[in-house]
C-alpha positions in Angstrom: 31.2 -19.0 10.4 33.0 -17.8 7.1 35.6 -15.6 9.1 37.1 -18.3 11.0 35.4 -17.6 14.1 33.0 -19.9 15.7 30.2 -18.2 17.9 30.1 -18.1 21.6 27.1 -20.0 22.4 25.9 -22.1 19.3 22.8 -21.3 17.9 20.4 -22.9 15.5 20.8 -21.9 11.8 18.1 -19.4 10.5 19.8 -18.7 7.3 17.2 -20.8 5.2 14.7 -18.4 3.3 11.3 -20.3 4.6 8.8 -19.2 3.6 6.2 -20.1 5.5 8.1 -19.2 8.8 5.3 -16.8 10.8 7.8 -13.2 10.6 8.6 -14.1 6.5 4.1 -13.6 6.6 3.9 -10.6 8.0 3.8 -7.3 5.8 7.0 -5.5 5.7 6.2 -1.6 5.8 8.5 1.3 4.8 8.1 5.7 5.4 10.3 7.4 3.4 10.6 10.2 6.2 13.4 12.4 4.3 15.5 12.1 1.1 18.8 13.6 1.8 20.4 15.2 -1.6 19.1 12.4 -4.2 21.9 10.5 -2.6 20.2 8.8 1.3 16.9 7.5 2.0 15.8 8.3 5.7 12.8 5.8 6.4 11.2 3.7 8.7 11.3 0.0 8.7 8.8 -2.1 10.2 7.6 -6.0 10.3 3.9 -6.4 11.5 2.9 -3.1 13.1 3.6 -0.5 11.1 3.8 1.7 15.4 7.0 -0.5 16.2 9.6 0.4 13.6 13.1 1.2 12.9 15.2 4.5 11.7 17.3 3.4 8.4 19.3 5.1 6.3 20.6 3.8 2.9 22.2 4.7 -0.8 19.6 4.9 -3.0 20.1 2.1 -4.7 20.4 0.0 -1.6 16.7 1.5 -0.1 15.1 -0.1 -3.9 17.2 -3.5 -3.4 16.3 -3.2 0.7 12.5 -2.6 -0.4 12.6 -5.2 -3.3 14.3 -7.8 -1.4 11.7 -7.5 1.6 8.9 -6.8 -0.3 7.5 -3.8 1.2 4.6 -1.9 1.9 5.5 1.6 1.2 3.0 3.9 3.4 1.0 6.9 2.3 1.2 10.1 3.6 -2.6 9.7 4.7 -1.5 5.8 6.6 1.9 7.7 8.1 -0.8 10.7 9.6 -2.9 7.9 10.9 -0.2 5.9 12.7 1.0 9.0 13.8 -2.3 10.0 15.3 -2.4 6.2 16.9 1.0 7.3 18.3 -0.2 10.4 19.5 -3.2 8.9 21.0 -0.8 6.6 23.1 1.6 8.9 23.9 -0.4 11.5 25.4 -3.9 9.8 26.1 -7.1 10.5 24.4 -7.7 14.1 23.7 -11.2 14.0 23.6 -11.0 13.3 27.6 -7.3 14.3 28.1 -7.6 11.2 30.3 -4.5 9.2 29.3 -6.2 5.4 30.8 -9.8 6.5 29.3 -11.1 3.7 27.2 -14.3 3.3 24.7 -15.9 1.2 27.7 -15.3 3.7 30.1 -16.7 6.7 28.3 -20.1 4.8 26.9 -20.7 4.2 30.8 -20.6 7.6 31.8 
């Protein structure tokens, strides 16, 4: 490593940029959740499903370079209200049954 250290266990060496690996093809998304005084960016991060994210924080100018570099998706307001409702729906079941294990199946054979 370029501190001097060498690692623990050794590891294979993912540094390469490939393309064609399977996580470099999957969409990249980013919700900007707050902007804190012109100065932070509060947003979400997420590879594939835009449900399984990360919190971030970052200057500004790091959040463009961050969003550039990873070529983002930057979500709506309307997508952000939909995967909250998908969260919601998860969370706390379906609310048109209030039945959290209640599936499309289940309903239609009622």
């Amino acid at each position: 490593m370029g501190n001097g250290h060498q690692p623990m266990v050794a590891l294979p060496d993912h540094t390469q940029d490939n393309e064609n690996a399977p996580l470099n093809r999957m969409t990249r998304y980013v919700r900007v959740r707050r902007v804190v005084g012109e100065r932070f960016i509060e947003f979400d991060f997420a590879i594939g499903d835009p449900c399984l994210y990360v919190e971030l924080v970052l200057p500004r100018e790091a959040f463009e370079r961050f969003c550039r570099d990873n070529r983002v998706h930057v979500m709506s307001a309307d997508e952000g209200r939909a995967v909250d409702a998908d969260m919601e729906k998860w969370r706390y079941g379906d609310s048109r049954t209030g039945n959290p294990s209640s599936t499309d199946d289940q309903r239609e054979q009622q």
